[in-house]
C-alpha positions in Angstrom: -39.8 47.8 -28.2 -40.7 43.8 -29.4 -43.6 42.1 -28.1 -40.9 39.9 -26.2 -39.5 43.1 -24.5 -43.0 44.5 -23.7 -44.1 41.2 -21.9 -40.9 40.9 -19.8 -41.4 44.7 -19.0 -45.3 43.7 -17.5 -44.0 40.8 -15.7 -41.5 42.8 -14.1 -44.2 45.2 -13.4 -46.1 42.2 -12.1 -43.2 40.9 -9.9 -42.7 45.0 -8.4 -46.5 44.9 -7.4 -46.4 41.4 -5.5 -43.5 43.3 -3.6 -45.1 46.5 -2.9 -43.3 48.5 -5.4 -46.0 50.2 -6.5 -44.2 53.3 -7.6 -41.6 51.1 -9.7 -44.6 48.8 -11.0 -46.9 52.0 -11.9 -43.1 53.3 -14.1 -43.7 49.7 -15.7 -47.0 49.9 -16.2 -46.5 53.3 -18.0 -44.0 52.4 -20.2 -46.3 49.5 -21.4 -49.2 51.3 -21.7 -47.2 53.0 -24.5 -45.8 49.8 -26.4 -49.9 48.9 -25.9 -51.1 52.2 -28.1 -48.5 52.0 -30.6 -49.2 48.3 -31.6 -52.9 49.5 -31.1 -53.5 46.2 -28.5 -57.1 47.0 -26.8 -56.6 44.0 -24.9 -53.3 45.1 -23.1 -54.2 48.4 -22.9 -57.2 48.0 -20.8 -55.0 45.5 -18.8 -52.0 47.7 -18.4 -55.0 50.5 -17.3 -56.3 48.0 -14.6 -53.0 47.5 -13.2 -52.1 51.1 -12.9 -55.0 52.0 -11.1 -55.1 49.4 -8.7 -51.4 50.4 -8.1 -52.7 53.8 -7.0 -55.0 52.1 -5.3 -52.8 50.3 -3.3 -51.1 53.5 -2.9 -54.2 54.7 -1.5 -54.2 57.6 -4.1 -57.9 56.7 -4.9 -58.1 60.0 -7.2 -55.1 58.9 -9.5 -56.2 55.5 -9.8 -59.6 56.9 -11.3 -58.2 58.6 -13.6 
């Protein structure tokens, strides 16, 4: 995956959230979570974290979005 492909994959994930799609979003989220260990970007990472778990938040699956 390019760095262009991995930011259109967390806007998408972005745009899924805003619309409730929080099990779509969380698949997004995932997949970028990935691109974020292999290119070794902290930053991202932690954001792509922060996302999932307020997905699973929103889900109201407060253990998942702990861990």
């Amino acid at each position: 995956m390019t760095r262009d492909e991995a930011i259109a994959l967390f806007e998408a994930a972005q745009a899924k959230q805003a619309q409730c799609d929080y099990p779509g979003c969380i698949a997004d989220y995932k997949t970028f979570l990935t691109y974020c260990r292999q290119v070794e970007n902290k930053q991202w990472e932690g954001t792509a974290y922060c996302n999932i778990g307020n997905a699973y938040d929103s889900l109201g699956d407060y253990q998942l979005a702990l861990d």
